[in-house]
C-alpha positions in Angstrom: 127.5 86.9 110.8 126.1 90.0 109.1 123.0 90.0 107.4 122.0 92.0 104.0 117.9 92.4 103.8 115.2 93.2 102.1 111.9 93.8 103.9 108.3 94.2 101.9 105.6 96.8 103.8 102.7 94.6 103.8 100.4 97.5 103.8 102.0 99.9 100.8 103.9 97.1 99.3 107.4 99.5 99.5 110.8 97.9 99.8 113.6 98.4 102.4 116.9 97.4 102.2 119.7 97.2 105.4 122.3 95.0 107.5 122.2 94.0 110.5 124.3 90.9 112.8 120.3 89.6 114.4 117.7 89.6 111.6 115.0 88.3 113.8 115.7 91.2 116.4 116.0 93.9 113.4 112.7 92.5 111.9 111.1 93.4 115.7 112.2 96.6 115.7 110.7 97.8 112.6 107.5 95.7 113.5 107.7 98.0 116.9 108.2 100.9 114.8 111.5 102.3 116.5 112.9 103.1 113.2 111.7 106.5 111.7 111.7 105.7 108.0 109.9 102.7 108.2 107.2 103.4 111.3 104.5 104.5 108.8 104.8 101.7 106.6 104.6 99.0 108.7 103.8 95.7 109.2 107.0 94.5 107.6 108.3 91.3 106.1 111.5 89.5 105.3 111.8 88.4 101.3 115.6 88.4 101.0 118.1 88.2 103.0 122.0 87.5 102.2 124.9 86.2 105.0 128.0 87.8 105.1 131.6 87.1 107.5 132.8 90.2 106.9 130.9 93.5 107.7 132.8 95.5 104.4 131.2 92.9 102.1 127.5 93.3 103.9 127.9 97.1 103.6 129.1 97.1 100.1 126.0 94.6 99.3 123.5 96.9 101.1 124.6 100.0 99.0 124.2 97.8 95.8 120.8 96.7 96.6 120.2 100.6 96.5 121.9 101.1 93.3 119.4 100.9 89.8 121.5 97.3 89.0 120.3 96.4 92.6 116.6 97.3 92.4 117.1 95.5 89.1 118.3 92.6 90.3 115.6 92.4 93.5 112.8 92.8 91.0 113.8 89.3 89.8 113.8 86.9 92.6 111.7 88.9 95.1 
């Protein structure tokens, strides 16, 4: 499975969006702060997540969670 999320900084409130097959693990890492655009911001949390089978559709979902319709969207059930 491939996993579409959305994670809220709990310090500056910002939102990040990615994929990933092990949420939990992901989560860890950006907690640890091994990923360089969200180190700064953290400590991070999960609101939304999304499961995909296929990687194309998880990609395609990340890139519209980045689009304006996305952030749209997000803004109503985060």
């Amino acid at each position: 499975m491939y996993y579409v999320y959305v994670l809220k900084s709990i310090s500056s409130g910002r939102l990040y969006k990615g994929f990933c097959t092990d949420i939990i693990h992901r989560l860890a890492e950006h907690n640890a702060g091994k990923t360089k655009s969200t180190k700064p911001f953290t400590p991070w949390e999960i609101v939304y997540f999304e499961e995909f089978e296929s990687i194309y559709d998880a990609i395609r979902r990340e890139k519209y969670f980045k689009s304006a319709a996305g952030r749209k969207f997000l803004s109503k059930v985060i």
